[in-house]
NUKOLVO-794740 format. One line per 2 residues: for each residue y, x, z of C-alpha. Coordinates in Angstrom, 1 decimal, padded with zeros to 4 digits. Example, Ala and Ser with C-alpha at 12.3 -4.5 7.8 and 13.67 -1.06 7.14 Angstrom:
-004.5/012.3/007.8 | -001.1/013.7/007.1
This chain:
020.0/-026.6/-012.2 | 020.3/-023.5/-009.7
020.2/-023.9/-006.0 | 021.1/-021.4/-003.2
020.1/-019.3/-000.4 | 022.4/-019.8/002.1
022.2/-016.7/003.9 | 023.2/-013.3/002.3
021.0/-011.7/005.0 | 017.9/-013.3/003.6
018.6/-012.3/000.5 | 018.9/-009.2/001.3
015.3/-008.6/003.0 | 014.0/-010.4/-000.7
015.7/-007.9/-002.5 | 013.7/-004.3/-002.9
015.3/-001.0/-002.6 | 015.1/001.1/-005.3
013.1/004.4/-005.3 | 015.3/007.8/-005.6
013.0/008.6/-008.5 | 013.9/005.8/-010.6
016.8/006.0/-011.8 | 019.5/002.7/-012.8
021.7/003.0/-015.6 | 025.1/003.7/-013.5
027.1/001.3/-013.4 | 031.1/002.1/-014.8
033.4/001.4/-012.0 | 035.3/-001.4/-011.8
039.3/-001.1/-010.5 | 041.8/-003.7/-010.6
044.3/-001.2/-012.2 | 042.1/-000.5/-015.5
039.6/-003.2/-015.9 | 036.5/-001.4/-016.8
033.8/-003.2/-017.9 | 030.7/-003.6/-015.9
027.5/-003.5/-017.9 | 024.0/-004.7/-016.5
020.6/-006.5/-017.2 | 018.0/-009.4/-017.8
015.5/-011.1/-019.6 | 014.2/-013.9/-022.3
012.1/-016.8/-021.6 | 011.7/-020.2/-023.7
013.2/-022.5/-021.4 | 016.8/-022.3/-020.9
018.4/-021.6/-017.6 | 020.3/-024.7/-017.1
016.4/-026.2/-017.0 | 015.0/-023.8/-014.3
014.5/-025.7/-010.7 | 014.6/-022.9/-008.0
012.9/-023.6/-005.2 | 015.0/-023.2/-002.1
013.1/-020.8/000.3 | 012.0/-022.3/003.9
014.7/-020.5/005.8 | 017.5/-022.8/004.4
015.7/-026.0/003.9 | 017.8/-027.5/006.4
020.6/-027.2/003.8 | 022.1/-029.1/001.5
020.5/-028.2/-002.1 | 022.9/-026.0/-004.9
022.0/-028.0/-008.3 | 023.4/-027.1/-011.3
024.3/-030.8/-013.1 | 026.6/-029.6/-016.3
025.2/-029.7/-020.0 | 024.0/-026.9/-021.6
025.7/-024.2/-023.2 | 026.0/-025.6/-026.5
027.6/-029.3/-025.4 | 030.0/-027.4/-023.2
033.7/-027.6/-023.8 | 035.4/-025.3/-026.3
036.4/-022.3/-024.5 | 040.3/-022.2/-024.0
042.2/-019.2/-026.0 | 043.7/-016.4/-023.3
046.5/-017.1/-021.3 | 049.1/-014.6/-022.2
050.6/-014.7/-019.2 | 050.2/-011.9/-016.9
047.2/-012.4/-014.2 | 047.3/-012.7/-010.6
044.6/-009.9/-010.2 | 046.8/-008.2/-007.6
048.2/-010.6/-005.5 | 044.3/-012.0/-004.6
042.6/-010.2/-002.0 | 039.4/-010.6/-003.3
037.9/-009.5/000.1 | 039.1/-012.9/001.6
037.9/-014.5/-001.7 | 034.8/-013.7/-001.3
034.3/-013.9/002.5 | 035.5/-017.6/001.6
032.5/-017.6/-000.6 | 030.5/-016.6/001.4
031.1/-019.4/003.7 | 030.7/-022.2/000.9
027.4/-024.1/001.8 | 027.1/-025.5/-002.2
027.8/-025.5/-005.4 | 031.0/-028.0/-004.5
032.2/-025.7/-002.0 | 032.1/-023.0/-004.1
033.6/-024.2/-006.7 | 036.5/-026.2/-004.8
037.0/-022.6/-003.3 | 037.9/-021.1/-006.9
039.7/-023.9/-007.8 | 043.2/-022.7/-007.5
042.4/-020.1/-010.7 | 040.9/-022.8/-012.7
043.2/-022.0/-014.8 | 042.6/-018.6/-015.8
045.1/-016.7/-013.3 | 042.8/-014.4/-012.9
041.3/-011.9/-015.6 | 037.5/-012.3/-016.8
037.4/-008.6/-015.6 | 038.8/-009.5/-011.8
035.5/-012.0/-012.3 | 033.3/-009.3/-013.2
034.2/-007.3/-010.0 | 033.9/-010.2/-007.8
030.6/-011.2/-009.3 | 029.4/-007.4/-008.7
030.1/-008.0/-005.1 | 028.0/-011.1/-004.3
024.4/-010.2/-002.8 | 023.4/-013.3/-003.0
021.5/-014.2/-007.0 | 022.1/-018.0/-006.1
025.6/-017.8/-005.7 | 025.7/-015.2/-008.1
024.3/-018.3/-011.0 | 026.9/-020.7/-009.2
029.6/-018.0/-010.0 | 028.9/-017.4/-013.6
028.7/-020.9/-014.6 | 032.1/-021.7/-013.1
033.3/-018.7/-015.0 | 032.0/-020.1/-018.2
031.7/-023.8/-017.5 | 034.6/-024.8/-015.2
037.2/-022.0/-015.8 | 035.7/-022.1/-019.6
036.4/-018.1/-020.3 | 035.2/-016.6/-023.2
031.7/-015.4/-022.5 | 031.3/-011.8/-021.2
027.7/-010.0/-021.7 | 029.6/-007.9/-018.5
029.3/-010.5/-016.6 | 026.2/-011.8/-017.5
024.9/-007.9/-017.0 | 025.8/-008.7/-013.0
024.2/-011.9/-013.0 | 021.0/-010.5/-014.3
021.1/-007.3/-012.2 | 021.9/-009.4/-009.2
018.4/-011.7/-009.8 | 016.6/-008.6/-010.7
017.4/-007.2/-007.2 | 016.1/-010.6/-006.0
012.5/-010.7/-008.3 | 013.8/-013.9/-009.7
012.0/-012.7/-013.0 | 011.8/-016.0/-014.7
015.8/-016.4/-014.0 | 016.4/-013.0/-015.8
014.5/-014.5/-018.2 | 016.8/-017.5/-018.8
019.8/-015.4/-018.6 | 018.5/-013.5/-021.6
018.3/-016.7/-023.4 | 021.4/-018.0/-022.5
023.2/-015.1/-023.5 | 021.4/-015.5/-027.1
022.9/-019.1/-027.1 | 026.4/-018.4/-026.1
026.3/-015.6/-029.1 | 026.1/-012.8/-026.8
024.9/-009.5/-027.8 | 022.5/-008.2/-025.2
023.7/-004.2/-025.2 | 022.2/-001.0/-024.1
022.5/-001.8/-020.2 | 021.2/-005.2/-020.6
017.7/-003.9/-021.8 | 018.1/-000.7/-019.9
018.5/-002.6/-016.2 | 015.6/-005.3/-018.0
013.5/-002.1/-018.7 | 014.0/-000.1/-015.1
013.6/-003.5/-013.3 | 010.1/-004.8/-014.6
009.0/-000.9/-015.0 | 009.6/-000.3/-011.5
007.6/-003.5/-010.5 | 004.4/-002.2/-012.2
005.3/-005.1/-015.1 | 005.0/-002.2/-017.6
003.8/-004.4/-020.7 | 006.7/-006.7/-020.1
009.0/-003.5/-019.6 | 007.6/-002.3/-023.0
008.0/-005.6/-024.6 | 012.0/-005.1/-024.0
011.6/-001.9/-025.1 | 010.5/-003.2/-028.6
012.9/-006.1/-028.3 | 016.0/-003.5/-028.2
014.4/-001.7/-031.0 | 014.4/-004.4/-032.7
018.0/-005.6/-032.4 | 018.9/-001.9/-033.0
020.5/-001.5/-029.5 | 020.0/003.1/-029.1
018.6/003.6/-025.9 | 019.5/006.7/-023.7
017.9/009.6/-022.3 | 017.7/008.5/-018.7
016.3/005.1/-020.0 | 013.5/006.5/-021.9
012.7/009.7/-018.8 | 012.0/006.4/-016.6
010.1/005.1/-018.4 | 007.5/008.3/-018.9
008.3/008.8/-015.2 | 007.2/005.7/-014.6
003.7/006.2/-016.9 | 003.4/009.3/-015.0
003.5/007.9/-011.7 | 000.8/005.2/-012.8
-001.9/007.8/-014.7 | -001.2/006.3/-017.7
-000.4/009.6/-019.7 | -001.0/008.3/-023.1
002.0/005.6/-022.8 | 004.2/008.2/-021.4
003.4/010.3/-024.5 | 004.0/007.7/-026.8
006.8/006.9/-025.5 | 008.3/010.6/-025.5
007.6/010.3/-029.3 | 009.7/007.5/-029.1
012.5/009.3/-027.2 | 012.4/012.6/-029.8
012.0/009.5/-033.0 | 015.4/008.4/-032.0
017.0/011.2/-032.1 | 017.5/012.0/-028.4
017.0/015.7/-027.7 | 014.8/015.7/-024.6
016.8/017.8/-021.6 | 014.3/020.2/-019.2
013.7/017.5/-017.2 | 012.4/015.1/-019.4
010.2/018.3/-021.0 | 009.2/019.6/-017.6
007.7/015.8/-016.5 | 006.1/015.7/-020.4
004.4/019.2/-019.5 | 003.0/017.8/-016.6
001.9/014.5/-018.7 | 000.1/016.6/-021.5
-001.8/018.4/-018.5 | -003.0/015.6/-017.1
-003.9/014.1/-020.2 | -006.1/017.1/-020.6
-003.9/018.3/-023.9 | -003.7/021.9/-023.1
-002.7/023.3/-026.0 | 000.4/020.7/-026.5
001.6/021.3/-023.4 | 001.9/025.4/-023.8
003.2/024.2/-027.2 | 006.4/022.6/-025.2
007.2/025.7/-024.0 | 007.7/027.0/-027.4
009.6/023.3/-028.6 | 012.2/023.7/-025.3
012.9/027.3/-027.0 | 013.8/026.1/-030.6
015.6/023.1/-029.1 | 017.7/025.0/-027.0
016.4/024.1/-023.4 | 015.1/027.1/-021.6
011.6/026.5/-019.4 | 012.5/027.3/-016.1
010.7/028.4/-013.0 | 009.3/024.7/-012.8
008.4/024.4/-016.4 | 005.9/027.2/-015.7
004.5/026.3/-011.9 | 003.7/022.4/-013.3
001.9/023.9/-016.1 | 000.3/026.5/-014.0
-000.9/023.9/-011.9 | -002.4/022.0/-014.8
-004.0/025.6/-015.5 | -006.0/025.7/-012.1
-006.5/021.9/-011.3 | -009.0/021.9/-014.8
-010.3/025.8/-013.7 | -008.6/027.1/-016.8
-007.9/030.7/-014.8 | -007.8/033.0/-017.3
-005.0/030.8/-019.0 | -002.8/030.3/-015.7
-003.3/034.5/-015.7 | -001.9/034.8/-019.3
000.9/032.1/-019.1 | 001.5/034.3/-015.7
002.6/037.0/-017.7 | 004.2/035.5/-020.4
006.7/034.2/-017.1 | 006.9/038.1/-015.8
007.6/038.8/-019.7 | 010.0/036.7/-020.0
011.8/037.7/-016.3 | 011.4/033.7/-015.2
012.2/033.9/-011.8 | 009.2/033.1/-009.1
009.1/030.5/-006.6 | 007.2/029.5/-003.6
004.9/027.6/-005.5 | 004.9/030.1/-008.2
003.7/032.7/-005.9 | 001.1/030.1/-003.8
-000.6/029.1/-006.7 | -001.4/032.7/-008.4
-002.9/033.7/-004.9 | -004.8/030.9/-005.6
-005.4/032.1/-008.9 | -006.3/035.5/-008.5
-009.0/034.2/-005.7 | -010.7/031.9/-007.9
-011.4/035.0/-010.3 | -012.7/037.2/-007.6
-009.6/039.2/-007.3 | -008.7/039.4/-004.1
-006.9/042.8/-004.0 | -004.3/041.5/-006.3
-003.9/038.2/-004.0 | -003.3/040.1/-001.2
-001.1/042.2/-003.1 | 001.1/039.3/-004.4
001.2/037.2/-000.9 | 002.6/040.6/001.2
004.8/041.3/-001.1 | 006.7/038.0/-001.6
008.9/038.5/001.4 | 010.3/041.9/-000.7
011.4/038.8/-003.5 | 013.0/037.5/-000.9
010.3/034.3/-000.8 | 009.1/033.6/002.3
005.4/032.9/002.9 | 004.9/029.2/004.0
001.6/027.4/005.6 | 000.2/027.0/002.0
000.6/030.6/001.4 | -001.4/031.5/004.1
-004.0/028.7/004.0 | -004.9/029.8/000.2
-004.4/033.6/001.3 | -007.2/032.9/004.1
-009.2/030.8/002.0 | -009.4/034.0/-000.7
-010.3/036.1/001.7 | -013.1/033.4/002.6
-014.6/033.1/-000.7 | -014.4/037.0/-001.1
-016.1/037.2/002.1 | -013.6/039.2/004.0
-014.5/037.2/006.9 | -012.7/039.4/009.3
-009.3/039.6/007.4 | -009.9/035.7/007.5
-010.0/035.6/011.0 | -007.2/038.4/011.4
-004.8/036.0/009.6 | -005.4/032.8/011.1
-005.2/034.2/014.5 | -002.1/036.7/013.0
-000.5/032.9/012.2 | -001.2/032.0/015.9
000.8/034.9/017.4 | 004.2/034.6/015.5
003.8/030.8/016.2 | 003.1/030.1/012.0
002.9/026.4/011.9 | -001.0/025.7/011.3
-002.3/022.2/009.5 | -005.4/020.3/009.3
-005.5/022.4/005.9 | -005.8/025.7/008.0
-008.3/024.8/010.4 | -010.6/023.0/007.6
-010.6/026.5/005.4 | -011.7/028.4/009.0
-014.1/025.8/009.0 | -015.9/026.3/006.5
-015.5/030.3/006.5 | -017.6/029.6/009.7
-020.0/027.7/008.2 | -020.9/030.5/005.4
-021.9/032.5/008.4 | -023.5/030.3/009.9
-021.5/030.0/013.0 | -021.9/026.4/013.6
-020.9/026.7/017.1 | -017.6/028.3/016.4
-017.0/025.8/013.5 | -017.6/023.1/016.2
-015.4/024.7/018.6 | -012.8/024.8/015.8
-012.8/021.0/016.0 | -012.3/021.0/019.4
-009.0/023.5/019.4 | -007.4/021.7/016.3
-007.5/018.6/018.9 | -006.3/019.9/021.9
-003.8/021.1/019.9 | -002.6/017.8/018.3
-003.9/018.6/015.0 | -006.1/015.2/013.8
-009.5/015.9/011.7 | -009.8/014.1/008.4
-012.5/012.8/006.5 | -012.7/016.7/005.0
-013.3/018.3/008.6 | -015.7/015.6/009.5
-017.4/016.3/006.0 | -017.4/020.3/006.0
-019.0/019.7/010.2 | -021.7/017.5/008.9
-022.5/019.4/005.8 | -022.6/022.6/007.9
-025.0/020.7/010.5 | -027.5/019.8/008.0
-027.7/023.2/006.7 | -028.2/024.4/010.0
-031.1/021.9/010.7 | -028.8/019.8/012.8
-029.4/016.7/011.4 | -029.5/014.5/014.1
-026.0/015.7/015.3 | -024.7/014.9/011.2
-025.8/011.4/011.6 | -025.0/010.4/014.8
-021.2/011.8/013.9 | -021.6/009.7/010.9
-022.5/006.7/012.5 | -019.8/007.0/014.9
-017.0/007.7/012.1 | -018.0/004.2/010.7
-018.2/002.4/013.9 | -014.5/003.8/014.9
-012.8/002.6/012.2 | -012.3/005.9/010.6
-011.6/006.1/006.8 | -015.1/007.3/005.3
-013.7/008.2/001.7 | -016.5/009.2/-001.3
-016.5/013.1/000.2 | -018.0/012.0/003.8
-019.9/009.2/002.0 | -021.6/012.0/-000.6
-021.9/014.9/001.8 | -024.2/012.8/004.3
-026.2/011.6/001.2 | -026.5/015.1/000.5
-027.8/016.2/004.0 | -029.8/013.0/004.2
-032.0/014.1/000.6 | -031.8/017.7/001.8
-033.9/016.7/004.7 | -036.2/014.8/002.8
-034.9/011.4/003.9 | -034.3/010.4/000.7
-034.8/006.8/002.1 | -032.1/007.3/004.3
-029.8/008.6/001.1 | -030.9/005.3/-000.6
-029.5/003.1/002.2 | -026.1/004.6/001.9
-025.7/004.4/-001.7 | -027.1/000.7/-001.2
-024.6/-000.2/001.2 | -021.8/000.7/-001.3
-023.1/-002.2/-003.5 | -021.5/-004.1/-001.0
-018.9/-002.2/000.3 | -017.5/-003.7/003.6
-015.4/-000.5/005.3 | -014.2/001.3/002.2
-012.2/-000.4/-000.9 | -014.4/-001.2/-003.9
-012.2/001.6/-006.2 | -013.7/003.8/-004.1
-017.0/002.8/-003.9 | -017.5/002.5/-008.0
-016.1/005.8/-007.7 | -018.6/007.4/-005.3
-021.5/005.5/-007.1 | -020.7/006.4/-010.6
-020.2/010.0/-009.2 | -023.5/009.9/-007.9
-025.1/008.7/-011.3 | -026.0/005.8/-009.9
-025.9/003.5/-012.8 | -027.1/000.1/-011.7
-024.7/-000.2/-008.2 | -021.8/001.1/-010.2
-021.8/-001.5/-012.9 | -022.6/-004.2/-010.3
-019.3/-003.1/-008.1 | -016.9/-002.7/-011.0
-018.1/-006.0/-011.9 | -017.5/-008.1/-008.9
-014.0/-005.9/-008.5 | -013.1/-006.8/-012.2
-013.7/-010.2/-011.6 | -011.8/-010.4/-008.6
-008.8/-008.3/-010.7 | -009.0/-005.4/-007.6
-009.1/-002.7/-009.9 | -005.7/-000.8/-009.8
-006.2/002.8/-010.8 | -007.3/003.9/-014.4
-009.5/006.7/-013.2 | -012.0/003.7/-012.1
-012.1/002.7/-015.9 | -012.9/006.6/-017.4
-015.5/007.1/-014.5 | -017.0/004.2/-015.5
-016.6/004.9/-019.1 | -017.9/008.3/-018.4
-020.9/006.9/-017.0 | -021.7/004.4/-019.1
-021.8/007.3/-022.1 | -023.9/009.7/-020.4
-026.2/007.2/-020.0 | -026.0/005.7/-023.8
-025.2/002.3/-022.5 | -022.3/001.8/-025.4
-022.4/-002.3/-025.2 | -021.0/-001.8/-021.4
-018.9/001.0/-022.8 | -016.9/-000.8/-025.1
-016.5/-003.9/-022.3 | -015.2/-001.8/-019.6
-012.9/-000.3/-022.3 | -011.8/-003.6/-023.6
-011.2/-004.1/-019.9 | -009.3/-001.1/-019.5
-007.0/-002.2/-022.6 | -006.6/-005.9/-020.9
-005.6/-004.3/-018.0 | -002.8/-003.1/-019.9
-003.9/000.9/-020.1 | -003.7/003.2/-022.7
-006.6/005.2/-022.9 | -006.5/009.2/-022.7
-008.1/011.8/-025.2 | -011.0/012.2/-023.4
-011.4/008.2/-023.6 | -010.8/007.9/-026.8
-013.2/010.2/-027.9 | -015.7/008.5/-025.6
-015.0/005.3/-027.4 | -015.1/006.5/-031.0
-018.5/007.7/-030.4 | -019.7/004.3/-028.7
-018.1/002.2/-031.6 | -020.2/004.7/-034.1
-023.4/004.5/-032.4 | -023.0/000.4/-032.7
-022.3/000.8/-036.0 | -019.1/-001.0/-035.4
-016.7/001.3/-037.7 | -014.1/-001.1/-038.2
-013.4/-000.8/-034.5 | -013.4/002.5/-034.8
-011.3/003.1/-037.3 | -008.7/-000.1/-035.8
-008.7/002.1/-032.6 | -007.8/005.5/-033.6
-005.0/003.8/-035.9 | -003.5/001.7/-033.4
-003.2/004.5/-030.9 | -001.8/007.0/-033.7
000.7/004.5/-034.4 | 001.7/004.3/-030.5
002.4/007.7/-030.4 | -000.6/009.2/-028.8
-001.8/013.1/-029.4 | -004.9/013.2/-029.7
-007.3/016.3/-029.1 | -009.1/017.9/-032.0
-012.3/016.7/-030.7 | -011.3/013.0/-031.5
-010.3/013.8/-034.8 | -013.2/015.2/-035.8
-015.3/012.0/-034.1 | -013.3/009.9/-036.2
-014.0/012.6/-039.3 | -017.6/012.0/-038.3
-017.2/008.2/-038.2 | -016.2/008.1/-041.9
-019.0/010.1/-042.9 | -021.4/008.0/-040.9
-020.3/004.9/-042.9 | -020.1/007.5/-046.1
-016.6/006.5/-046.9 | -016.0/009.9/-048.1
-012.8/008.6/-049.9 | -011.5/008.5/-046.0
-012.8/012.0/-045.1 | -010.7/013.2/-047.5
-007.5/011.5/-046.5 | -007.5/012.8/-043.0
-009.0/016.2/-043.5 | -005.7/016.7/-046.0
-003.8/014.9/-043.5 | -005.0/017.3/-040.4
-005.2/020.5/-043.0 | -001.6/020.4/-042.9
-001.0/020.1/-039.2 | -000.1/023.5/-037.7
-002.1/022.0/-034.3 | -005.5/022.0/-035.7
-008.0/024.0/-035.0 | -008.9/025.1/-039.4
-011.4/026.6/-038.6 | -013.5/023.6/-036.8
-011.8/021.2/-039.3 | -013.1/022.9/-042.2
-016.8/023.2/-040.8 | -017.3/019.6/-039.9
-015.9/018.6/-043.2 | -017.8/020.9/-044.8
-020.8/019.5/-042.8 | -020.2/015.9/-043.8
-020.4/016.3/-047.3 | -023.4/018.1/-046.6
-025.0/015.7/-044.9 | -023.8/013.1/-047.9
-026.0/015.2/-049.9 | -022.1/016.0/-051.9
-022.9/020.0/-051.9 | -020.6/020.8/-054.3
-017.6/019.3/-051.9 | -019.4/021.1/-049.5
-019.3/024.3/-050.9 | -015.7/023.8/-052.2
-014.5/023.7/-048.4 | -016.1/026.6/-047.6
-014.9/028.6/-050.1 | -011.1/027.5/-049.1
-012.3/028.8/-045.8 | -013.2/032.0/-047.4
-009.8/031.9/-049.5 | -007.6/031.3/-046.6
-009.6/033.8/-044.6 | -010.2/031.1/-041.8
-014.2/031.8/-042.3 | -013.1/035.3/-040.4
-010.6/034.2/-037.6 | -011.9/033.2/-034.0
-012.0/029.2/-032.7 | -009.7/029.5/-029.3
């Protein structure tokens, strides 16, 4: 049974655009001249198609109802053999055909409309094209089954790649679905665009378990998938924090025998920053070399970024060089965020030095570069070169941001000005520059240093009343001057009011209170928000996790873990590690042990740190037998830190009362001469 929309223009407002940063699998083009085919996608589900009642949306219930009444594929009529004839492909105009379709108000219509090439006058690939060309999916099922059920052509996977593209575009998920199957009945082969427009769909609608189940599917059937297929997909993990699938998945991609190309490198440098996996990420640098694909300027910036967003300065310094080594070209970002750099290790000479030079590299300073250039100055306390430049920007009409007045700001309020900081506010308004939550928060933390406390809370209070959006900074910072003052009742009421959060989303609530340590109103937020399926972003889950371990609550550990995995998250490193420890302090090895296999198997890299928990696991359940398998296993990994490795095993077998195993890893140590080199 299908039925129809009966307007093209509602389906188009149904159908989503897709984003510029995900890409499709293209599409070959079609001409009437050369036939070629036209590949795209859908998906399995266990009813068939032919059983699926589509509701008919409100806008055309007035209409008559499209229902599909013919038997199933397999009680259908042999297919005819092809006409040898030559087709009438170019004596149809198939814009007329298909305005006539457009017209047709049901199934009847439709089909009394292609009637005249009942017969097979026109070519299954003239089909194809025309099927590309209808927007609506309705018409698009009422197409296909005349094509195989009326006109009885051989069944194409091309054309049953439109029909599943074209209910994709739609969301008709459980359609896509029956496609799948149908295609598996009619002895079609889904191929690689089938899975890879299955795939990009579902990925792009957050569906990512159901995107990874087709990913396994084609694996399965042994359909290669592409390069541009797998980069969506860790584009897509990227974009949703979930760094360990993405690296998994780039295992995948490298498994298969696909050579990553820069960009695909570039967005797993990135991946392994966020991830926290340092050392693998400065290790792509080196992989890109052997494999032939050259970092570039952005290959350096992202992981320069990743450098200074986890206050690893000396590194960002040292992979600084080894760009200047190498003559990598710098950039505008480049160059802003080794100011930044050079600030955050007090060296503001050589900040200065870089940011007035840039224009001689023929990069021209932009409002970052002068934001982070004043804010070094600030933290260097060079107030009056601070001053200089932001009124310098003023004079040759420099754009200035929110950014810009928030850093004077606060340069004002290490001197104490509070007046001028005030006044600050004022001009950024008059000048059609909005405060944020930061401005309100650096005015309110500079009031209640400067005894102005009454003046901090009554801007407060009126940020709430208006409607302003009081994120975790505001929230924290008038905790903060409320316990500075000694009104630690007042700082009590706040973080009691986030129990029940009524202004700010819950997310950001559990965030705040499990910030603030505040272990009891945390759990009772995430709960309500878990139970009320509210929680969208994985960071909630490690903050909570996080919490939950400092505190040694390991129980609520493992259940907001279990959670997390429910959710349909892969844990990071940090995570992992968090959970390994939890499992082994419940005695709950098997867990353990389940947990670090599964997620080796799935592709994930793992810090040192978690090996070693799970090293430490095996001696806490004294299955030495284990210990010795992975400290073999990790002794021949180039990666690992030996000279860790060696000292944990070597402490295990100690603690196992096995001194002569203990003794015979240190004297490897001793043989190998790791005893004497330095742990990075």
């Amino acid at each position: 049974m299908c039925l129809f929309s009966l307007s093209a223009t509602f389906v188009q407002l149904r159908c989503s655009s897709l984003s510029s940063s995900f890409s499709l699998p293209p599409l070959p083009h079609i001409n009437y001249n050369n036939y070629t085919a036209v590949p795209f996608i859908f998906a399995a589900t266990e009813n068939n198609r032919a059983n699926l009642s589509l509701v008919v949306s409100a806008y055309s219930k007035s209409k008559d109802v499209w229902r599909r009444t013919s038997s199933p594929p397999h009680e259908t009529t042999p297919y005819r053999e092809r006409r040898q004839s030559a087709y009438l492909d170019h004596s149809v105009d198939m814009d007329e055909l298909l305005s006539s379709i457009w017209q047709t108000q049901n199934e009847q219509e439709l089909f009394a409309v292609l009637s005249p090439y009942k017969g097979r006058q026109l070519s299954i690939k003239f089909m194809v094209l025309l099927l590309s060309r209808e927007p609506d999916w309705q018409r698009s099922l009422a197409i296909l089954d005349w094509i195989n059920e009326q006109a009885l052509y051989t069944p194409s996977v091309f054309a049953y790649n439109v029909a599943i593209r074209n209910v994709l575009r739609a969301k008709q998920w459980e359609v896509a679905h029956g496609l799948f199957d149908e295609m598996r009945q009619r002895a079609l082969a889904p191929d690689r665009y089938t899975y890879s427009t299955l795939i990009t769909y579902f990925g792009k609608e957050g569906m990512f378990d159901a995107a990874l189940s087709w990913l396994q599917q084609m694996e399965q059937d042994r359909v290669s998938g592409d390069l541009v297929l797998y980069s969506n997909l860790i584009e897509l993990s990227r974009k949703l924090c979930d760094y360990s699938k993405a690296i998994s998945i780039f295992s995948r991609l490298k498994s298969s025998g696909i050579t990553p190309d820069l960009v695909a490198y570039n967005s797993m440098i990135n991946v392994f920053g966020k991830a926290k996996l340092f050392r693998e990420a400065r290790l792509l640098l080196t992989e890109m070399r052997a494999a032939g694909v050259l970092p570039d300027t952005i290959s350096y910036s992202t992981l320069l970024t990743m450098y200074v967003e986890n206050q690893k300065f000396v590194e960002a310094l040292s992979l600084f060089s080894e760009m200047n080594e190498v003559k990598c070209p710098l950039d505008l970002t480049t160059c802003n965020i080794m100011i930044d750099v050079y600030g955050l290790l007090d060296m503001a000479k050589e900040a200065d030095r870089l940011f007035w030079s840039m224009r001689k590299m023929g990069i021209e300073p932009n409002v970052v570069s002068y934001n982070t250039l004043i804010r070094v100055y600030g933290e260097a306390e060079l107030f009056g070169e601070a001053i200089h430049l932001f009124r310098l920007m003023q004079r040759k009409d420099i754009e200035q941001n929110v950014v810009t007045y928030n850093t004077m700001i606060k340069i004002y309020g290490k001197t104490l000005e509070h007046e001028k900081a005030t006044n600050l506010v004022q001009e950024m308004q008059k000048r059609g520059i909005d405060p944020n939550a930061i401005t309100y928060s650096t005015i309110i933390s500079i009031w209640g240093k400067a005894g102005k406390l009454n003046r901090a809370a009554m801007l407060f209070q009126k940020l709430r009343s208006s409607g302003v959006e009081i994120d975790q900074v505001l929230y924290q910072t008038m905790i903060v001057a409320y316990e500075r003052a000694g009104l630690v009742g007042h700082a009590k009421r706040l973080l009691l009011e986030l129990k029940r959060p009524d202004n700010i989303p819950r997310e950001t609530a559990i965030t705040i209170l499990a910030g603030a340590g505040r272990l009891e109103e945390a759990t009772w937020v995430f709960r309500q928000a878990s139970n009320a399926r509210e929680i969208k972003d994985i960071s909630v889950f490690s903050c909570m996790i996080e919490l939950f371990s400092k505190n040694k609550k390991y129980a609520n550990l493992t259940e907001v873990f279990e959670k997390m995995r429910e959710a349909g998250y892969f844990p990071d490193s940090n995570v992992i590690a968090l959970v390994l420890n939890a499992y082994g302090k419940l005695r709950d090895f098997e867990k353990a042990d389940a947990l670090y296999k599964e997620m080796q198997e799935e592709g994930c890299v793992f810090s040192d740190e978690v090996h070693f928990q799970m090293l430490s696991l095996y001696g806490a359940r004294k299955d030495l037998k284990m210990v010795e398998e992975l400290f073999e296993r990790l002794d021949s990994d180039p990666n690992i830190n030996k000279k860790e490795l060696h000292l944990v095993v070597a402490s295990i077998y100690e603690r196992a009362n096995r001194l002569n195993d203990a003794s015979r890893i240190m004297n490897r140590m001793n043989e190998r001469g790791i005893l004497k080199s330095r742990i990075p």
